[in-house]
N, C-alpha and C positions, 0 to 999 in steps of 0.2 A: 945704597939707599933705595927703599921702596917707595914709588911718588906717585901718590891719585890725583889726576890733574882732572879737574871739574870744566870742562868745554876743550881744548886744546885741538881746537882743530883750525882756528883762525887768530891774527894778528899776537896780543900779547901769549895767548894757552900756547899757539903756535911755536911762538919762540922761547917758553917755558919747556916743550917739550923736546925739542931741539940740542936746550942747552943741556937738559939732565940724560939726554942721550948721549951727546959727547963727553959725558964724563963718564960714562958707565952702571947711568941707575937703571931701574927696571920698574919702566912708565904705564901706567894703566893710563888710558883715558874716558869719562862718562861723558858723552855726548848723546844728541838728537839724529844723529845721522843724516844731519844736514850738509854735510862738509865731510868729504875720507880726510880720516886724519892721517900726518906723515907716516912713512915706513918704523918698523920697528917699535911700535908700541901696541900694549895690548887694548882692547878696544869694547868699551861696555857701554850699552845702549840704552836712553832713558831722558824722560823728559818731569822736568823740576816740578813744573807748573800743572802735570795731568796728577788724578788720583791714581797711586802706586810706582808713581816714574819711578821714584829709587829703589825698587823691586832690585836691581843689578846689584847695586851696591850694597844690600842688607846678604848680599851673599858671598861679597869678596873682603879680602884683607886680609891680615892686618898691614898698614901703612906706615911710616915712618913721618911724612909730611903728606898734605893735599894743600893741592894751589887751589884758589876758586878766584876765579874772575868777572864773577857773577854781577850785571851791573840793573836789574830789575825788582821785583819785586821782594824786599827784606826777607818774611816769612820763607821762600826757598831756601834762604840762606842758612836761616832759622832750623826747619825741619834737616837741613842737609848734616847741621855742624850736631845736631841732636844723635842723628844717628851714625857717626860718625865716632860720637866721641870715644865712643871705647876699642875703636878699631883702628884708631889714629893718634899719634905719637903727637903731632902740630899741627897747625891750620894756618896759612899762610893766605890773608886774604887780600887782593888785591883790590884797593880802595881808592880816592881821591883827593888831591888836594881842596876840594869843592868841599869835603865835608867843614871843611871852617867857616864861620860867619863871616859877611861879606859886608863892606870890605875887611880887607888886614893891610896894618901898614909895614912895609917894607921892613923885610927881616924878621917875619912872624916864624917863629918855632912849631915846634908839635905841640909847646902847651896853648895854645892859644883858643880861643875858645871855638869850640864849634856847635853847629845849627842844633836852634830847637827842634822839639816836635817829631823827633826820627825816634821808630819802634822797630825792635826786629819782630815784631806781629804784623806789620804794616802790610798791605798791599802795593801796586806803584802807586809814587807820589809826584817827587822829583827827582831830579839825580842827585842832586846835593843829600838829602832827607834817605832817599834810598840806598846809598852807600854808606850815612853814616849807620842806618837799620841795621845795613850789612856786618859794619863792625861789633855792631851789641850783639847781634845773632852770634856771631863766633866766640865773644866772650863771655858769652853766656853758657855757652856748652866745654870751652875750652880751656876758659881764666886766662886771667894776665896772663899767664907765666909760661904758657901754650900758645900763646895766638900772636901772629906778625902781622902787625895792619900797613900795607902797603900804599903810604898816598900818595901816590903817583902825579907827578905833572902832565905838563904836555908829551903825546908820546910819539914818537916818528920811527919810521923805519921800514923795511921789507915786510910785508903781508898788513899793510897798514890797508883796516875797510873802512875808517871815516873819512878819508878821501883831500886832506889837507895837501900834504906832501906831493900826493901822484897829483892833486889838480897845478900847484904850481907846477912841477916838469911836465905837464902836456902843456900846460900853457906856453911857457916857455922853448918846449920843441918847438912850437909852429912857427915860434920867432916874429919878427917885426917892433914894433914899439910895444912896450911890456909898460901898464903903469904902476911902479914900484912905490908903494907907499911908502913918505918917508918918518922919521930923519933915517938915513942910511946906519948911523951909527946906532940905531935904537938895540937895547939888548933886548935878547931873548934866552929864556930858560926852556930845556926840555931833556925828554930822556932818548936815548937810542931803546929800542926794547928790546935788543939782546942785551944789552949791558943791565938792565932793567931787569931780563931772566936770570942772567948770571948772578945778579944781587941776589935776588928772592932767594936762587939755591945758597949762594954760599952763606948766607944770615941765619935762615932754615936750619943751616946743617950746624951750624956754629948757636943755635939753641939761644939766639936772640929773639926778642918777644918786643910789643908795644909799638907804638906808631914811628913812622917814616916818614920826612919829605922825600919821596927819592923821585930826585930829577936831578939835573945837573947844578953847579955850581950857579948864583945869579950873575949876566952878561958872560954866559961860558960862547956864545956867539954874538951877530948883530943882526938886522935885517941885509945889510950890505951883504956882506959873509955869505949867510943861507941863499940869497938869490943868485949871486957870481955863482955859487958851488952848483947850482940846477943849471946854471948858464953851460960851465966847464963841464959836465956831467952829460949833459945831453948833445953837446957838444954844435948847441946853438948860434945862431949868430943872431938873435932878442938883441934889441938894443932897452937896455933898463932904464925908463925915465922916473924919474926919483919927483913925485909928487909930494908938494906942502900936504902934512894932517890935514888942515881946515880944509882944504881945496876938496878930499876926498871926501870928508864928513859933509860939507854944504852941497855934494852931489847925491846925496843919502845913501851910499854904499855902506854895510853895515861890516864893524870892525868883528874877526872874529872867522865869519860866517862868508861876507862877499868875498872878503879879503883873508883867507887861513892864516892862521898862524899871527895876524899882526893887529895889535890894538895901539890908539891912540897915545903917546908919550904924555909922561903925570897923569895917566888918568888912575880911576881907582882899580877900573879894569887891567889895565898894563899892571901895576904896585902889584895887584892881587897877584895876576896870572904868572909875574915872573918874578918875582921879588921874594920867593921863599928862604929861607936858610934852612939849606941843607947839610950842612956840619955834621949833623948826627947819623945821617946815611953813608957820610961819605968817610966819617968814620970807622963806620963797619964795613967800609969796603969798597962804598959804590964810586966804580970809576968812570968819566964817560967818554969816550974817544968825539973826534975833531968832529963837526958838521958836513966837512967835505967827503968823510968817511960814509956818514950817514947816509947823503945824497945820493954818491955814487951806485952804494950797492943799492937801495929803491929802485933808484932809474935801472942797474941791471936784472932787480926781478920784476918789476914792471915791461920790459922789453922779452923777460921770458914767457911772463904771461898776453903775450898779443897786445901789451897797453894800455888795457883796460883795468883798472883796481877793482876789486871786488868793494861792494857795500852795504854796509849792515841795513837792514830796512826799518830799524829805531831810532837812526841820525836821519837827519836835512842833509838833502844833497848841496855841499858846499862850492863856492866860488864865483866869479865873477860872471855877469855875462858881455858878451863881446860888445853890443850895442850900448851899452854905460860905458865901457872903458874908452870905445872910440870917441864917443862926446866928452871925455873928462880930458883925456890927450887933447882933442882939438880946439878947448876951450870954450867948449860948446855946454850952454846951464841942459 
């Protein structure tokens, strides 16, 4: 299989390219040369967003699949799948569960309706509006019957730059009283992004088309779960105080954002964010290993890279700060 992967130089492209490496394809990647991309793929240079970036690409191929992971302005995605299409067998685009209308209640499918107002002529909007651009850009140049729209949950794992994950395990190295929002047993839905890669390819290759929830099963962990696995992982000694919802809400810590990974129990936000049905991904294949699996390797390429996660400069730097936590622990408004 021949795969042009549209950025793969960081977090999901990363483990896109990764995974079609160990099977034996033969990876191009178009990047900014912002990021060397791993060993062993070939390497084409160009930016989406200048006049002429895709100069590289109007002179390579032909391809079998291209991933895009594109998460900005529709129109690139647009101009990309345009020229593309006759050089490229599918288009595999990697999308959101965002692009649905919000809320959805618990156990919403791929039909379910999503956001107005998204154009793949768009420029940026939002992300929700801007991913779903994304997917009419591809279908527009590729058809159904050609294009996988990947909506993607929450996503965790090794080379992760929005910084959820690696902020809980440094947190949690430094140890001391940790405020674990609770209830302990709240689930969460998410994806590993190799398992996430591995999907894409083998769907891709199996000439499946149209939308995905792919993220794990609903309550495939809990918040207890994920926090003990950063505990055992870093091999801390955090003692985890398991704070009431209201307690953390009427401290104005914001779910999401202060706190990664974890929203309020029955709210619309939690339904929305973890409550998808995924049957139809998992279907075709997508399996997702443990959480402790997850943690593990993070925290051992996090310790390969000096500790520090790398961060995309289009997200909010996430997580708590020390001086809120210590007044929430000590009961202090």
């Amino acid at each position: 299989m021949r795969l042009l992967l549209l950025g793969g130089t960081e977090f999901v492209g990363r483990a896109v390219a990764e995974a079609a490496l160990a099977q034996g394809w033969d990876v191009t990647v178009f990047h900014r040369g912002r990021h060397a991309p791993g060993p062993g793929v070939r390497s084409l240079h160009g930016d989406r967003t200048a006049p002429d970036g895709l100069t590289a690409l109007a002179r390579g191929g032909p391809w079998d699949l291209v991933v895009d992971t594109w998460s900005g302005a529709p129109r690139a995605v647009r101009d990309t799948a345009r020229l593309l299409r006759g050089r490229a067998d599918r288009y595999a685009y990697v999308s959101s569960c965002s692009v649905y209308t919000w809320p959805q209640p618990a156990g919403y499918t791929e039909e379910a309706p999503v956001v107005e107002g998204a154009s793949a002529d768009a420029d940026t909007t939002d992300y929700a509006r801007d991913k779903r651009g994304g997917e009419l850009a591809v279908l527009e140049s590729f058809g159904a019957d050609r294009s996988l729209l990947v909506r993607a949950g929450l996503i965790l794992g090794p080379y992760e730059n929005i910084g959820r994950l690696p902020w809980w395990l440094g947190r949690i190295a430094r140890g001391g009283p940790v405020l674990a929002p609770g209830p302990r047993d709240l689930p969460l839905q998410y994806v590993d992004v190799r398992d996430l890669a591995q999907w894409i390819l083998g769907a891709a290759a199996e000439g499946r088309s149209g939308p995905y929830n792919a993220v794990s099963p609903p309550a495939h962990t809990t918040t207890g779960e994920f926090l003990e696995a950063c505990a055992r992982a870093t091999g801390s000694d955090a003692e985890l105080r398991w704070t009431d919802p209201d307690v953390v809400l009427e401290a104005g810590i914001a779910p999401w954002t202060d706190l990664p990974v974890w929203v309020p129990p029955g709210s619309e936000l939690h339904t929305t964010l973890h409550g998808a049905d995924t049957s139809r991904a998992a279907g075709a294949g997508l399996r997702c290993r443990p959480i402790g699996e997850t943690v593990s390797d993070t925290w051992d390429w996090l310790c390969g890279i000096g500790g520090v996660a790398p961060q995309r400069p289009d997200r909010p730097v996430v997580g708590l700060d020390p001086e809120t936590e210590a007044k929430v622990l000590a009961g202090r408004p």
